[in-house]
C-alpha positions in Angstrom: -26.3 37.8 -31.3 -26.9 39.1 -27.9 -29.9 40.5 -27.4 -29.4 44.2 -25.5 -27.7 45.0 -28.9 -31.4 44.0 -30.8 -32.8 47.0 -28.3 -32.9 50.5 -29.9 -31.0 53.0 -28.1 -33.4 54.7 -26.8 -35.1 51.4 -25.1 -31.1 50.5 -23.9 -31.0 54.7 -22.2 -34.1 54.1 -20.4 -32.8 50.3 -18.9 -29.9 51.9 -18.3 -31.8 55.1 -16.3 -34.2 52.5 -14.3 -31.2 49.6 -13.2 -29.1 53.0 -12.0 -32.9 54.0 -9.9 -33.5 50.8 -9.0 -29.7 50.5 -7.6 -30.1 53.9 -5.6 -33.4 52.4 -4.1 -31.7 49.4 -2.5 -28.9 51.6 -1.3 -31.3 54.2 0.6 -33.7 51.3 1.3 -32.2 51.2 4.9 -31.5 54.2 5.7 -35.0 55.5 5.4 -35.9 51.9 7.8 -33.7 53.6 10.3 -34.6 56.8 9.9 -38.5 56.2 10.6 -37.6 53.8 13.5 -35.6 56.8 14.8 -38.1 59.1 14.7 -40.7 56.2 16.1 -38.1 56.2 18.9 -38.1 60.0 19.7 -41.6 59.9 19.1 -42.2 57.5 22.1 -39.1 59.4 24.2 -40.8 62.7 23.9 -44.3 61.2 25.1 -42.4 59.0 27.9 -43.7 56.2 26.3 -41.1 54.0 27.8 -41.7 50.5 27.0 -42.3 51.6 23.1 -39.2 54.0 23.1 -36.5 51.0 25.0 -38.1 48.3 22.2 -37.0 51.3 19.2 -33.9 52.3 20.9 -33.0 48.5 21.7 -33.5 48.2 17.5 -31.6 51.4 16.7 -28.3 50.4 19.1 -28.3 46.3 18.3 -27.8 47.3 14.8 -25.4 50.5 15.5 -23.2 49.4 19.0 -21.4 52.9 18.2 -24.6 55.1 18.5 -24.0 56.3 22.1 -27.7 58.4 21.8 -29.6 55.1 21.3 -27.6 53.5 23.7 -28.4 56.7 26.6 -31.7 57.0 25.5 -32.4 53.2 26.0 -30.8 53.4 29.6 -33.2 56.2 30.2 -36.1 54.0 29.1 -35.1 51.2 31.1 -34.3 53.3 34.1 -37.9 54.8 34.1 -39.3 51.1 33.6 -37.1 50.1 37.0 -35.1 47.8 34.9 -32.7 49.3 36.3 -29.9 46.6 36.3 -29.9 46.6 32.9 -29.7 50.5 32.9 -26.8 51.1 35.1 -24.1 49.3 32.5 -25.6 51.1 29.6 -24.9 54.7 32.1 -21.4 53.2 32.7 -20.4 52.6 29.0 -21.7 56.5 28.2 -19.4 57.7 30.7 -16.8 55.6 29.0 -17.2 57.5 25.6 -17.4 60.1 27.1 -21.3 61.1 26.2 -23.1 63.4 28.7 -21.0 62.0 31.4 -22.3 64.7 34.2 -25.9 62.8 34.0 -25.1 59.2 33.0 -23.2 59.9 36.6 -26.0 61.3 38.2 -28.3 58.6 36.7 -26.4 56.0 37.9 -26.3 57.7 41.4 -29.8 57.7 41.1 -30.2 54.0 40.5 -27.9 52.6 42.9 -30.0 54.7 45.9 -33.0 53.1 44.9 -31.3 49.5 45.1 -30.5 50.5 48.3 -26.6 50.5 47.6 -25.6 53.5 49.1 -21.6 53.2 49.4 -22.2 52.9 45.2 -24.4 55.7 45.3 -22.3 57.6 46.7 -19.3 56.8 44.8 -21.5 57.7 41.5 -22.7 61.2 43.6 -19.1 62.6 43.9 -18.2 61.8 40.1 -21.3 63.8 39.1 -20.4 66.5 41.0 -16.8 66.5 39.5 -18.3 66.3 36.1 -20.4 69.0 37.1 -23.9 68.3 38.6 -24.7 71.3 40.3 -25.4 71.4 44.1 -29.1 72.6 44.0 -29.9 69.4 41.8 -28.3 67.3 44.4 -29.9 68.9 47.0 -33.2 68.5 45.4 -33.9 65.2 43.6 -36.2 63.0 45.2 -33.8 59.9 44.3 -31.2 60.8 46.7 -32.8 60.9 49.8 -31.5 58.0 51.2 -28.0 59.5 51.3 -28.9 62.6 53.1 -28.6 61.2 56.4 -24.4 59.9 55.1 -21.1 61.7 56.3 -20.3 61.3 52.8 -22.9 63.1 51.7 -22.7 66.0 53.7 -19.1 66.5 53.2 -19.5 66.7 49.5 -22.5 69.6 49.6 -20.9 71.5 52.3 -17.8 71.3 49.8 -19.9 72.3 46.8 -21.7 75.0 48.7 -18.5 77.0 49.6 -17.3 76.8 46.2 -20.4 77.6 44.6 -21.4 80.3 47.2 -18.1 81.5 48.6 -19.9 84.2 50.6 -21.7 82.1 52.6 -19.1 81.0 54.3 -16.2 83.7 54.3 -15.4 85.4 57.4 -15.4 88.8 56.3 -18.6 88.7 54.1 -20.2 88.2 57.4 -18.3 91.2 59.3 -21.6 93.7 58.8 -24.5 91.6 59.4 -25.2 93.7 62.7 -26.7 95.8 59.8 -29.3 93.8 58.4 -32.6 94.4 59.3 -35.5 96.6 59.4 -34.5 100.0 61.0 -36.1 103.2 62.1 -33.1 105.7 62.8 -33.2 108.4 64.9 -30.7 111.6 66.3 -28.6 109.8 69.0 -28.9 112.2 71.2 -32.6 111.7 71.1 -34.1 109.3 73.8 -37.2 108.0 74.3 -40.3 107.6 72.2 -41.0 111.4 71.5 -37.1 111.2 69.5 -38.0 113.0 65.9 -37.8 110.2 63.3 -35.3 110.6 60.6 -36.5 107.8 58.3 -36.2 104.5 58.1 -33.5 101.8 56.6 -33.9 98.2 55.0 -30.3 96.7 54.8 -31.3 93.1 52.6 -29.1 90.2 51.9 -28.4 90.1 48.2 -26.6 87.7 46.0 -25.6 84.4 48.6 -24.6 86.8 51.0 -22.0 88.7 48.9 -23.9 92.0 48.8 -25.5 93.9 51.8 -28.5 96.3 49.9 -29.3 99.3 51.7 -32.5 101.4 51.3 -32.9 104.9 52.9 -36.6 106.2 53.2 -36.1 109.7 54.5 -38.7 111.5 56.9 -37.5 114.7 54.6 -35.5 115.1 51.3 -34.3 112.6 48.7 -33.5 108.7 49.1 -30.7 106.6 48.5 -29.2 103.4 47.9 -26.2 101.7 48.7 -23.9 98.6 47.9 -21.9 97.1 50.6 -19.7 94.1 50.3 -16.7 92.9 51.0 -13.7 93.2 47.7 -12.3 90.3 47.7 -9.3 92.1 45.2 -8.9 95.1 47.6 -9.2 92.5 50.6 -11.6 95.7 52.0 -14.9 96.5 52.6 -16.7 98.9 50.1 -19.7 100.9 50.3 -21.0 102.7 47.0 -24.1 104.9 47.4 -26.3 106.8 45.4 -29.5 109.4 46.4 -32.0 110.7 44.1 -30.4 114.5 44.6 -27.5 112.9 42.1 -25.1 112.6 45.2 -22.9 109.6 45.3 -20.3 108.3 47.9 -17.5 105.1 47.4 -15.9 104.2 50.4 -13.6 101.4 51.2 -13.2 100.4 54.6 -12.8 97.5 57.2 -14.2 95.9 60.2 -11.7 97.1 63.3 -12.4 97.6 67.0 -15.7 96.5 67.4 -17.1 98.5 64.4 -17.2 98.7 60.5 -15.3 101.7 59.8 -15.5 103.1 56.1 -13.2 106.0 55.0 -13.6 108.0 51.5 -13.7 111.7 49.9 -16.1 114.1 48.3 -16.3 117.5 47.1 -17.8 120.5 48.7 -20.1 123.3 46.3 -16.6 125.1 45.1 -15.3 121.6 44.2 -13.1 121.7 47.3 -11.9 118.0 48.2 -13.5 117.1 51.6 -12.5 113.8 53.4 -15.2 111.4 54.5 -15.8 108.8 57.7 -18.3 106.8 58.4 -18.6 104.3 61.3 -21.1 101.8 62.7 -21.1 100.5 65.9 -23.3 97.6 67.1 -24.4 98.5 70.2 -26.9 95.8 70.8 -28.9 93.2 69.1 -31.4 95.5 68.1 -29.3 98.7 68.2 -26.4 100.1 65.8 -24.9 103.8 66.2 -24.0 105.2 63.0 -21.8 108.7 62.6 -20.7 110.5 59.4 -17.6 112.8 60.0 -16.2 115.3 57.6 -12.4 116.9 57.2 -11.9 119.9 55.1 -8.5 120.2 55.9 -6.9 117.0 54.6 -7.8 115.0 58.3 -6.3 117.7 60.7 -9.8 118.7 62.2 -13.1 116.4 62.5 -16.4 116.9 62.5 -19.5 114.9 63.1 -22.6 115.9 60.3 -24.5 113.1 61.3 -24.7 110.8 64.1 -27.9 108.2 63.9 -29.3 105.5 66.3 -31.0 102.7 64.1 -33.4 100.4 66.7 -34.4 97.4 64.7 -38.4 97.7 63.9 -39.0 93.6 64.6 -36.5 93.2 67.5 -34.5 89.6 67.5 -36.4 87.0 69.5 -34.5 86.1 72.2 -33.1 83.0 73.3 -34.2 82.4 76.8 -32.2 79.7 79.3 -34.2 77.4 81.0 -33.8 77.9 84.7 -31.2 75.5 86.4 -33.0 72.3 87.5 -32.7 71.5 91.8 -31.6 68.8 93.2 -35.3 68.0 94.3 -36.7 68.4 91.2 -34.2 65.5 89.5 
């Protein structure tokens, strides 16, 4: 007779309850094993323990070749240690599976500068920038330096500059930089230093270049603010300002003849429709003419309600020539 059927039932229920706990044990045994040597691993990463976190990682990948995580994380380890031979294929296969391709890129980059092979360097630099590595880390990391002095180099920030800051290099966004500066504005037809002040102006650069930010300070009466840039939808030059009275002006206009030149309407008291100009005229370095005109009768008649000379509180240095050398000085 077999001997489990000599066993009571209750004895044979609680065999059967321990081999099935016993069984689930096994199963989970190495799971949990990998889940502490992961956490040992992330443990030493977090610290930048780097010779304890490449020994777990090395552990975690040589038993899982599809866990891209161990695999990056262990390049990172060896690429702090300097092993970095053995980093740079580890980078390369993350790119492959596509896993956090903009910085195994950038990595990679980074490791090939500091072997001193520049042409692979570089190669690496521009696919990190595809993938998108922004320009300010490029221009910033420490790593890189040796590729600063490159053509290469150069031509691929001066790319990612104009696409990342558009303003900086567009004509037209530069059209009204006569304006920018520290100004104390007076009545043109005032000369001298005795000329009444009527207040000062800070015109600021704003956002890369894309936004010209006036500041009125009157001597008298409310101040103001105003927006000027160039609308890159209109293809036109817009000024939007606002004073503390509740006033508010929108102009579009464009640079023409030497001037910016800004066009626009308000409304009188009675609600009447009055047409607007208002021009600036670089007259010097350190000198712009500004004049507001005014039409009540839809642009048949003109007339000036303001007409301002700004003189630039710091003036521009100036750039002076060194006199022509003589023939008996050579």
């Amino acid at each position: 007779m077999n001997a489990h059927h000599c066993l009571s039932p209750r004895v044979r229920r609680t065999l059967r309850i321990t081999a099935t706990l016993l069984s689930a044990a096994l199963i989970n045994a190495p799971r949990h094993v990998a889940a502490q040597s992961l956490a040992l691993a992330d443990k030493a990463f977090t610290n930048s323990d780097w010779i304890a976190a490449s020994r777990e990682y090395r552990a975690i990948a040589r038993n899982d070749s599809t866990d891209m995580r161990a695999h990056f994380r262990l390049a990172i380890a060896l690429f702090e240690l300097e092993q970095l031979q053995e980093a740079v294929p580890l980078f390369a296969r993350a790119v492959t599976s596509g896993f956090q391709v903009p910085m195994a890129e950038f990595r990679q980059t980074r490791a090939f500068a500091r072997l001193g092979r520049i042409d692979d360097a570089l190669e690496h630099l521009e696919r990190a920038a595809a993938a998108g590595v922004t320009v300010e880390l490029i221009r910033s990391h420490p790593d890189i330096e040796p590729l600063r002095k490159q053509p290469r180099y150069t031509t691929l920030v001066d790319r990612m500059e104009n696409a990342r800051y558009p303003c900086r290099a567009s004509e037209e966004a530069h059209q009204f930089d006569f304006w920018i500066g520290e100004w104390s504005v007076t009545p043109w037809s005032a000369t001298g230093e005795s000329a009444p002040e009527a207040g000062r102006n800070r015109v600021s650069i704003q956002l890369e270049h894309c936004l010209l930010m006036e500041e009125w300070t009157p001597t008298a009466g409310p101040g103001g603010k105003s927006f000027n840039f160039w609308d890159s939808n209109r293809r036109k030059w817009r000024q939007v300002w606002a004073s503390a009275d509740g006033n508010s002006l929108d102009y579009e206009g464009e640079f023409r003849d030497s001037a910016m030149r800004f066009s626009g309407w308000t409304r009188d008291s009675s609600g009447k429709r009055v047409l607007q100009k208002l021009t600036f005229l670089k007259i010097s370095a350190d000198t712009v003419r500004q004049v507001f005109e005014e039409s009540a009768d839809e642009g048949r008649t003109w007339r000036i309600t303001f007409d301002g000379r700004y003189v630039r509180l710091e003036p521009q240095p100036r750039v002076r020539t060194p006199p022509p050398i003589s023939p008996s000085s050579r």
